[in-house]
Phi, psi and omega in degrees: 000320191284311166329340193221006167256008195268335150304301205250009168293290207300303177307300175301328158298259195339330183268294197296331159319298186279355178271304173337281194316317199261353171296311174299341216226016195275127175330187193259061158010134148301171187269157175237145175275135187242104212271121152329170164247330179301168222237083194266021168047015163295352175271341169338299171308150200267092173272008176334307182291333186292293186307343170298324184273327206267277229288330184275354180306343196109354179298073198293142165300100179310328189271001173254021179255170203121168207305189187202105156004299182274353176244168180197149172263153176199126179297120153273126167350278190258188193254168199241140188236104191250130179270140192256141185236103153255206167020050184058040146230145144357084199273295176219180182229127201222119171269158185225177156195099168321146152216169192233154175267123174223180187275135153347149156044035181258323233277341148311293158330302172309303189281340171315285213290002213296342184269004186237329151312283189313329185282303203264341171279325163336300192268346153330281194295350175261327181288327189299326183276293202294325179270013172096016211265355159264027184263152149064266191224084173298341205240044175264166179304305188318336206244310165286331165305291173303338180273358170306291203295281154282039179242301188277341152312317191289311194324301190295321156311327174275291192247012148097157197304011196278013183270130149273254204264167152232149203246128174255104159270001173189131182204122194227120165304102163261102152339127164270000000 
């Protein structure tokens, strides 16, 4: 009898334990200031200088982050299917799928260009496959940094530094 209320004994300490623990240890509520209504000339103060000192102290300005006027982003259409090969046969297939960072008003350009972009992001993605860069734990950074790196070097060859990056928004390994 005891064998089996000793489970639910042991869960109800653990749970009444684990609440305690995160009540104890849960920050401090900030303090709330409380504005008078009477007129203690506190709105008076200048606070200009303080908030002047606060943004150079390091502090970033929320309103200057966000997208940047001059890029744009643009999805190549289909996704890239790179075959993986060892020992001469078909181990697996790794899909990919792009995007490119570019200058404002490129986005024409791109698709103009667009069969020549893929031919060249292609052979990127087979030598990359061909040096082992689909092996094992392909999405760690070190091993995508360089294929980043030579995605965005072809881009630029083709439609010139008006390329900032190319983006891998998916990428995935089927095993065969």
């Amino acid at each position: 009898m005891i064998a089996k209320l000793l489970p639910v004994i042991l869960l109800i300490i653990g749970t009444g334990a684990g609440i305690g623990a995160g009540i104890m240890l849960a920050p401090a509520p900030a303090p709330e200031v409380a504005k008078s209504s009477g007129d203690d000339m506190s709105d008076d103060i200048d606070h200009s200088e303080d908030e002047e000192a606060s943004q150079d102290e390091g502090e970033v300005d929320m309103d200057s982050l966000g997208p940047n006027p001059n890029r744009e982003y643009i999805k190549i259409p289909n996704q890239f299917v790179v075959p993986v090969v060892e020992r001469d046969s078909l181990s697996s297939l790794v899909v990919i799928s792009l995007s490119l960072e570019a200058k404002t008003g490129l986005s024409e350009k791109i698709h103009l260009y667009e069969p020549k972009l893929r031919d060249a992001f292609l052979q990127v993605l087979f030598d990359h496959a061909n040096m082992g860069g689909f092996r094992g734990a392909f999405t760690r950074s070190d091993v995508l940094n360089p294929l980043r790196t030579a995605l965005r070097e072809a881009a630029q060859r083709e439609l010139g530094k008006s390329v900032y990056d190319v983006l891998i928004v998916e990428i995935s390994r089927q095993d065969v």
